[in-house]
C-alpha positions in Angstrom: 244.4 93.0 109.7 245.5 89.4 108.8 246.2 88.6 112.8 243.0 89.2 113.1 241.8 87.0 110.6 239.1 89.4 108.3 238.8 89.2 104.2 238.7 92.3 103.4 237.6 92.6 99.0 236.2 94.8 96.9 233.2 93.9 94.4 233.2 94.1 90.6 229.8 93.8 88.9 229.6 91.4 85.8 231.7 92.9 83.5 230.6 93.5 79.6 232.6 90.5 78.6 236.4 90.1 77.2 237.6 87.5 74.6 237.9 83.7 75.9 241.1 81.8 76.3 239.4 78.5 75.1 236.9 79.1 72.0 238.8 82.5 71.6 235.4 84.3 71.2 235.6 87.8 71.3 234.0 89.5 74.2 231.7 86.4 75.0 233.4 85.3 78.6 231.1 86.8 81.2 232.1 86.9 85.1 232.0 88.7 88.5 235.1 89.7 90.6 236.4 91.0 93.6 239.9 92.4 94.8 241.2 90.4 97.4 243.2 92.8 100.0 243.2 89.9 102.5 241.5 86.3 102.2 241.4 83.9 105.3 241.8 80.2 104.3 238.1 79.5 105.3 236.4 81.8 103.3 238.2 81.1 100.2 237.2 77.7 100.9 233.7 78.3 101.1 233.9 80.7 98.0 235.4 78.0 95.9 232.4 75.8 96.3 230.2 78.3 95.3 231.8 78.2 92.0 234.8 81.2 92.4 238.4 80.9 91.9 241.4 83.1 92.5 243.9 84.4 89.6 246.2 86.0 92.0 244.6 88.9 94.2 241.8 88.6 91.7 238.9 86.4 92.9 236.2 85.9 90.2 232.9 84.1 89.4 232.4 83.1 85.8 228.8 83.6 84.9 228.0 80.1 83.4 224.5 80.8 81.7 226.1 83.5 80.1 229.7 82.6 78.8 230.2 81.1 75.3 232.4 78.0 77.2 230.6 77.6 80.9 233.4 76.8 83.8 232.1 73.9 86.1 233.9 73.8 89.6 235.4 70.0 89.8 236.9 68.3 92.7 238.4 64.6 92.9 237.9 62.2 95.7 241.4 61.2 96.6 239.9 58.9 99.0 238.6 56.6 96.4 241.4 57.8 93.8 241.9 55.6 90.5 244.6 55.7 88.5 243.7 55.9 84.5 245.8 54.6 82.1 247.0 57.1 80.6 248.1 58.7 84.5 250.0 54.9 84.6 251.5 55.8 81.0 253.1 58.7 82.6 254.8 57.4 85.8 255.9 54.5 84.0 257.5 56.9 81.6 259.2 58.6 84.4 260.0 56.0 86.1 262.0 54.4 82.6 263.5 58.0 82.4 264.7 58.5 86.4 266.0 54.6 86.5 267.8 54.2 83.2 267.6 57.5 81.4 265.3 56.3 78.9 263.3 59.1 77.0 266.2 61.8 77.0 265.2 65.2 76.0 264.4 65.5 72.7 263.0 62.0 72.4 259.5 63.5 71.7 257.4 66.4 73.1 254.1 66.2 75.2 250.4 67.7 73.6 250.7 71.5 74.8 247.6 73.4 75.5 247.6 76.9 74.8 244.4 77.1 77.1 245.0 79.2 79.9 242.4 77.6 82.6 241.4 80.4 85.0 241.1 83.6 82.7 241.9 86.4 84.8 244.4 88.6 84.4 244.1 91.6 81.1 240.5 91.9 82.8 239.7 95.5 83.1 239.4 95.2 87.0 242.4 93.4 87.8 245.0 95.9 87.7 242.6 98.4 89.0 244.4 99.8 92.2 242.3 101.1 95.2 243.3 103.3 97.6 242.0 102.3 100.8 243.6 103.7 104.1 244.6 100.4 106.0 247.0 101.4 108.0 244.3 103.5 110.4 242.4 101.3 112.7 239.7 99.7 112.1 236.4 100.7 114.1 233.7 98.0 114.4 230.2 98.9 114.7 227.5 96.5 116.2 229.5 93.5 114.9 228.9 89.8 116.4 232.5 88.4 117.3 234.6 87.6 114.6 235.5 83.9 114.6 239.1 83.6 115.5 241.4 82.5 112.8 244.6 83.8 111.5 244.2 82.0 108.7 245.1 84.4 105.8 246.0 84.1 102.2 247.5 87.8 101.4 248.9 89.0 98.2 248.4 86.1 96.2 250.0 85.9 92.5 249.4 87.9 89.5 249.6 84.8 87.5 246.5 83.8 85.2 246.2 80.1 85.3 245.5 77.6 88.1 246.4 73.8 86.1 247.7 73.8 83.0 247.5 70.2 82.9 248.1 68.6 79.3 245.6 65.6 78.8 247.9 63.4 76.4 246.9 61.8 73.2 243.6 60.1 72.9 242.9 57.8 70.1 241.2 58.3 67.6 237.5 56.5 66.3 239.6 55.5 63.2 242.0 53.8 65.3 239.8 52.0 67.8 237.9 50.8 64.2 241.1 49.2 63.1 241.7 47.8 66.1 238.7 46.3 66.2 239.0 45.0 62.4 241.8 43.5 63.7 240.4 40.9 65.9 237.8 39.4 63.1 241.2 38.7 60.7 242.7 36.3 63.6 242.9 32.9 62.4 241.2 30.2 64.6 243.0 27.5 66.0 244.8 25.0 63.6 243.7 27.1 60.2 246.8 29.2 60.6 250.0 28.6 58.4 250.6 25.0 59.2 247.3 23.3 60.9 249.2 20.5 61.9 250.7 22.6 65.0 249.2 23.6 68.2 247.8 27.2 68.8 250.1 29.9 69.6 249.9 30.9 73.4 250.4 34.1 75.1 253.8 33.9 77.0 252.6 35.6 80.1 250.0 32.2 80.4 253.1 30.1 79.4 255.3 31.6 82.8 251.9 30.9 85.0 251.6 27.5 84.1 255.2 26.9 84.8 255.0 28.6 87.9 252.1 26.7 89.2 253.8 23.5 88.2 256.7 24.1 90.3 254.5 24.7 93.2 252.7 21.6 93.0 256.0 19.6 92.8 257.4 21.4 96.4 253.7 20.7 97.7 253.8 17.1 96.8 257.8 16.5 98.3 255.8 18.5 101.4 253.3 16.0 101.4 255.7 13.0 101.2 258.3 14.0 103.8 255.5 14.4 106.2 252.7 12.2 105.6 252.6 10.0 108.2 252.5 12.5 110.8 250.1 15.6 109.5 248.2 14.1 106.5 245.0 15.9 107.3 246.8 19.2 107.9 249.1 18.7 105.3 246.1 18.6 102.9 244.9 21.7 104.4 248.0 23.6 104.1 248.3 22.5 100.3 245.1 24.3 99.3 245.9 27.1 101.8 249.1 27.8 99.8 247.8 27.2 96.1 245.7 30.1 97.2 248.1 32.1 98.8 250.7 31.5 96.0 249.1 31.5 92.6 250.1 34.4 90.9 247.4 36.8 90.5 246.8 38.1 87.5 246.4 42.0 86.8 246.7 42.9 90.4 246.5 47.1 90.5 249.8 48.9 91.7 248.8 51.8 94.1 250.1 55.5 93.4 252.2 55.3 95.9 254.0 52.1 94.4 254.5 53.7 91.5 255.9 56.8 92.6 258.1 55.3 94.9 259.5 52.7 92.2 260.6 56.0 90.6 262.7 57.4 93.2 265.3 54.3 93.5 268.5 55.5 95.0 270.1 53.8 92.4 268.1 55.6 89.8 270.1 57.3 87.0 268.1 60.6 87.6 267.1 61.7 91.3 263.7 63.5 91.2 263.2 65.3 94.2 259.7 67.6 95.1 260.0 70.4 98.0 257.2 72.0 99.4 257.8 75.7 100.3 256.5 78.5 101.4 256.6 81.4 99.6 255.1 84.2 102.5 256.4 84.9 104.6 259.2 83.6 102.1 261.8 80.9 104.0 265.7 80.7 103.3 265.1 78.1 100.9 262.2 80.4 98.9 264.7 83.3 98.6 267.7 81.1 97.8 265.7 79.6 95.1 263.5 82.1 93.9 265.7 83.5 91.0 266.2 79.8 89.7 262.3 79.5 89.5 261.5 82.6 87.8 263.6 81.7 85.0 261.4 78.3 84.9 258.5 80.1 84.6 259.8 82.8 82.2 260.6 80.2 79.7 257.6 78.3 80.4 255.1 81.2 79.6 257.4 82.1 76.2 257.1 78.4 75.5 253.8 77.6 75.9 251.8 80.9 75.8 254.1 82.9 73.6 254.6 85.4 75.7 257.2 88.4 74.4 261.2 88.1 76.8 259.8 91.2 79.3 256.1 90.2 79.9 256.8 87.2 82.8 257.6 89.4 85.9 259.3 88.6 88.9 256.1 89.7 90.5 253.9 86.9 89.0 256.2 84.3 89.7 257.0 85.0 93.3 253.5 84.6 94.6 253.8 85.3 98.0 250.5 85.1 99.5 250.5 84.4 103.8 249.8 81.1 105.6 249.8 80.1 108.6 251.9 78.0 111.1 249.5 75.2 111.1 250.3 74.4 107.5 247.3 76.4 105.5 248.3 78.6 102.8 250.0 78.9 99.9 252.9 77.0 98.7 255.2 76.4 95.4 255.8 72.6 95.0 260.0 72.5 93.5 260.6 69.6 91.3 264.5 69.6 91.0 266.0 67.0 88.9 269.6 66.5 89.3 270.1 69.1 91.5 268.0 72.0 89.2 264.2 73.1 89.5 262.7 71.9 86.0 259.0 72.3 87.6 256.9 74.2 90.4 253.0 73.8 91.2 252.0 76.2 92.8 248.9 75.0 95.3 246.5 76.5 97.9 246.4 73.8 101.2 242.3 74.6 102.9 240.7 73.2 105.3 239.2 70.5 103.1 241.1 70.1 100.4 244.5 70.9 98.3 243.3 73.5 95.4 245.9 73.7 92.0 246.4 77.2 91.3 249.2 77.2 88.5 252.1 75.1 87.0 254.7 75.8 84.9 257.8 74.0 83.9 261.1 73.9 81.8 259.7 73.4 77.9 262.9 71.2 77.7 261.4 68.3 79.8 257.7 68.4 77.9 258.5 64.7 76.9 257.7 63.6 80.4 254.3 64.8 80.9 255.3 66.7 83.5 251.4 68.4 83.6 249.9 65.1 84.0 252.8 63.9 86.3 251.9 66.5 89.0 248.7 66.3 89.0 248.9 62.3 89.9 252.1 63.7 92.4 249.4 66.6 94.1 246.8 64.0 94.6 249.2 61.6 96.5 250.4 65.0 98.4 246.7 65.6 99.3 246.4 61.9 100.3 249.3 62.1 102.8 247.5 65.5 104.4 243.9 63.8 104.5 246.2 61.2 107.3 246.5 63.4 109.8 243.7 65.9 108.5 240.7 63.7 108.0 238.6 66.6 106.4 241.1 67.4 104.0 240.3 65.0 101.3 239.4 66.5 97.9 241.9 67.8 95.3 240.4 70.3 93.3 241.2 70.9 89.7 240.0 74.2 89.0 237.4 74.7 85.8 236.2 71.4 84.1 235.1 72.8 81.1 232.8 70.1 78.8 232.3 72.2 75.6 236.1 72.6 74.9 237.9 69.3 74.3 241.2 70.6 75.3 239.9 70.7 78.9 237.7 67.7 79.2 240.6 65.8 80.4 239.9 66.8 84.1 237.1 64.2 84.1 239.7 61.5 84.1 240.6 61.1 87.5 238.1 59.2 89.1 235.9 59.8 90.9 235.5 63.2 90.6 232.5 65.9 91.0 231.4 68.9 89.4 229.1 71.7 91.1 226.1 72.7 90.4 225.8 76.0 89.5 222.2 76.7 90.9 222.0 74.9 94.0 226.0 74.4 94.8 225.8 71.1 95.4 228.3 68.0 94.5 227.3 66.0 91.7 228.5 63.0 90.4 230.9 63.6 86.9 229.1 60.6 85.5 225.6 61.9 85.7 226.6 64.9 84.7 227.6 64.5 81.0 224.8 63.6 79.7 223.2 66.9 80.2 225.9 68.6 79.1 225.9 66.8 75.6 223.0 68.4 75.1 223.5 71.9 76.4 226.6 73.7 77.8 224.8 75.4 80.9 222.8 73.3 83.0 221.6 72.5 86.3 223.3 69.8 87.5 221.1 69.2 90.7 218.3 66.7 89.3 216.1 67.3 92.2 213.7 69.9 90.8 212.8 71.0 94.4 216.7 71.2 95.8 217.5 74.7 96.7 221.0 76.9 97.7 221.4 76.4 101.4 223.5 78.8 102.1 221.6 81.7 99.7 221.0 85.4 100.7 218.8 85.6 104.2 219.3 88.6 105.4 221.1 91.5 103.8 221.5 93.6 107.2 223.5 91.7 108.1 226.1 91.7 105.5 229.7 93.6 106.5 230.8 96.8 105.1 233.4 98.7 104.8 232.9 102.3 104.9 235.1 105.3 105.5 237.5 102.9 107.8 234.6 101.8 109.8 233.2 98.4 109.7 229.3 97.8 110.1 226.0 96.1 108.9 224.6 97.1 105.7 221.6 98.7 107.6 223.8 101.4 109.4 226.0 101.9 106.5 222.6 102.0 104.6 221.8 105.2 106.7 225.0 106.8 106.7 224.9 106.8 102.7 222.9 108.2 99.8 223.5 106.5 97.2 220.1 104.9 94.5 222.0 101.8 93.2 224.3 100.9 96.2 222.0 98.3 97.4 221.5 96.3 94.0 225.4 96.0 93.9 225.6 94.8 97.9 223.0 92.7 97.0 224.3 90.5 94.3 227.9 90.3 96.2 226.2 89.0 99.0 224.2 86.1 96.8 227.0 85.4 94.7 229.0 85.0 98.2 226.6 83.3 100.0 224.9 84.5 103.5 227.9 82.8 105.2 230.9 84.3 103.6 228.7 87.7 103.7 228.4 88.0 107.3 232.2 87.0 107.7 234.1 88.8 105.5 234.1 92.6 105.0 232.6 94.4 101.7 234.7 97.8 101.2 232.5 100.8 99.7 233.7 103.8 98.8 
């Protein structure tokens, strides 16, 4: 079934809600689901901008007029990335800690979030096990061709999260106040301690001075040496190189400056981040794997307080299937000195790089290793959008406005969040403001905008049924059940009429 490139899942209706990881609310997180057996790259793609997400084999759909902390779908445009300051805090950090080992462990620990971001596993349908006679073949029944793709995530992870990414320290109101105070107690030139002497200077417009000085002086010996031959080009040149030479002042430093200013070879600590694939596993996944699970084990009794025998094997060796053309899933390794103190493990679609989990050694939380791979997945997505111009969005799983622990996804600019009625891109920016004031709402401010890609025609939708694959209309006739169509019904709008056509709907 995954050569020939079919999702085959299984529907869950809404459930009757469980308790939420963020406002820990007891059975007041509403969503839909569906079991994953196989999931090509292109219709996960498509489902994840109609607001779903993947916990593993577990593909659900929070129901955001419903749910006590609403889950917005938000991407970044790596194409017109921006680094924040507190992202520049982080690789400067790093960089301080690979080049001269400042910062050693124990120095200080980084803001942990208990948050898990995409809630999924302990739901009453995701251990649920099927039994569902694969190994027979397949007949298809009046089907158009199925578009050709081997493209097939299979037996993804059990773990829960997708981006536990720790947003810092903010400061405080009080702080910015005093801060502010601060500037209305400076003393105005010549009413300091001793009026009699000049105003202090900054020393960084002391060094520009100076260094503008010296270039005048080696324009004017220029000018001297040559001015009988080339005075009118000599003139020229002389304002050419002031401009050309004057330092400028807060020039930006790209991402990729500052990631390669960490990775000196003379560098105290090497920092080095492999990308693997974990199915079918290489050599250096099952040489490795061992080394990683322990990572993860400690991570999850760290941060999440897990008991020693809950972290499996199992959820850390997520070995869902990719393709040879580079789609899939893959564990990012961070190995410092030689030993894995990190992996990210990400999703690479057709349009974008999608952050399913990351976990890392609690002993290196003093280098904001959540934040640092965020900034280090957006660069990775950057490289991939050069020679795969429509992969150029790095999605961050849920933004979530109501809970302040997960707000700090709307730092990286620019970045979008979905609408949840008409499943369009919307602007973060335009988007708070209506979220202030309620914590579901439709994004879309187009009253008349609509869901393109919403339920046409439900004959056409796939089905599974007794091995057989067919349209709803024969499977319709070769059934009895009263409720059936309801159920294939609001799959097939929470899908959309695309994804409904292409992938297949088992029924029992």
């Amino acid at each position: 079934m995954a050569a020939g490139g079919l999702s085959i899942v299984e529907y869950f209706t809404e459930d009757e809600g469980y308790k939420c990881g963020y406002c820990k609310g007891a059975s007041s997180n509403y969503s839909n689901g569906m079991w994953a057996h196989t999931m090509t790259v292109q219709d996960y793609q498509d489902l994840i901008d109609r607001g779903w997400r993947r916990s593993g084999m577990y593909v659900y759909k929070p129901v955001l007029n419903r749910t006590c902390c609403p889950q917005y779908t938000i991407r970044c445009r790596i194409l017109d990335f921006k680094l924040s300051k507190s992202a520049k805090k982080v690789l400067k950090k790093m960089t301080r800690f690979l080049s001269k080992g400042e910062g050693e462990k124990g120095s200080g620990t980084e803001p942990m979030d208990s948050c898990n971001d995409d809630i999924g596993i302990g739901h009453p349908t995701c251990t649920s096990e099927v039994n569902i006679d694969l190994e027979k073949p397949l007949e298809i029944v009046s089907l158009e061709e199925v578009p050709k793709s081997t493209q097939v995530l299979q037996n993804s992870p059990t773990v829960s999260a997708d981006d536990e990414k720790n947003p810092g320290q903010k400061r405080s109101s009080s702080v910015a106040n005093d801060f502010s105070e601060s500037f209305k107690s400076v003393p105005k030139p010549g009413t300091g301690a001793d009026p009699t002497k000049p105003p202090c200077r900054k020393a960084k417009d002391i060094r520009r001075e100076r260094k503008f000085k010296k270039l005048l002086q080696k324009q004017q010996c220029m000018e001297m040496a040559d001015v009988s031959q080339h005075q009118e080009a000599s003139c020229e040149n002389s304002n050419l190189l002031l401009q050309h030479h004057v330092p400028k002042a807060n020039q930006p430093k790209s991402l990729e400056e500052f990631i390669s200013e960490s990775l000196s070879p003379d560098a105290v600590h090497k920092l080095e981040v492999r990308l693997v694939r974990s199915s079918p596993p290489n050599s250096q996944f099952t040489a490795t794997f061992q080394e990683s699970y322990q990572v993860y084990k400690r991570y999850q009794m760290a941060i999440h307080k897990d008991p020693p025998d809950k972290p499996t094997e199992h959820q850390a060796e997520n070995p869902p299937e990719g393709p040879e053309s580079g789609y899939g899933s893959f564990h990012q390794q961070y190995w410092l000195d030689g030993k894995i103190i990190a992996v990210g493990v990400i999703d690479i679609l057709p349009h974008c790089v999608s952050s399913v989990y990351f976990y890392y050694d609690p002993d290196y939380a003093f280098l904001s290793l959540g934040i640092y791979s965020a900034v280090r997945e957006v660069a990775f997505t950057t490289e991939l959008q050069k020679t795969v111009p429509a992969l150029c969005y790095y999605y961050m799983g849920f933004y979530i406005h109501s809970c302040p622990k997960m707000k700090y996804k709307g730092q990286y600019h620019p970045s979008d969040l979905l609408c949840p009625e008409t499943y369009s891109w919307e602007p973060i920016e335009m988007c708070r403001a209506k979220l202030d004031q309620s914590k579901y709402s439709r994004l879309n401010e187009d009253s008349n905008a609509e869901d393109e890609n919403s339920l046409q025609n439900l004959n056409k939708v796939r089905i599974l049924y007794k091995n057989t694959v067919m349209p709803y209309n024969i499977y319709r006739k070769r059934q009895k059940r009263i409720n059936d169509e309801a159920v294939v019904q609001q799959y097939a709008s929470l899908v959309g009429q695309a994804c409904a056509e292409r992938m297949v709907l088992y029924r029992s």
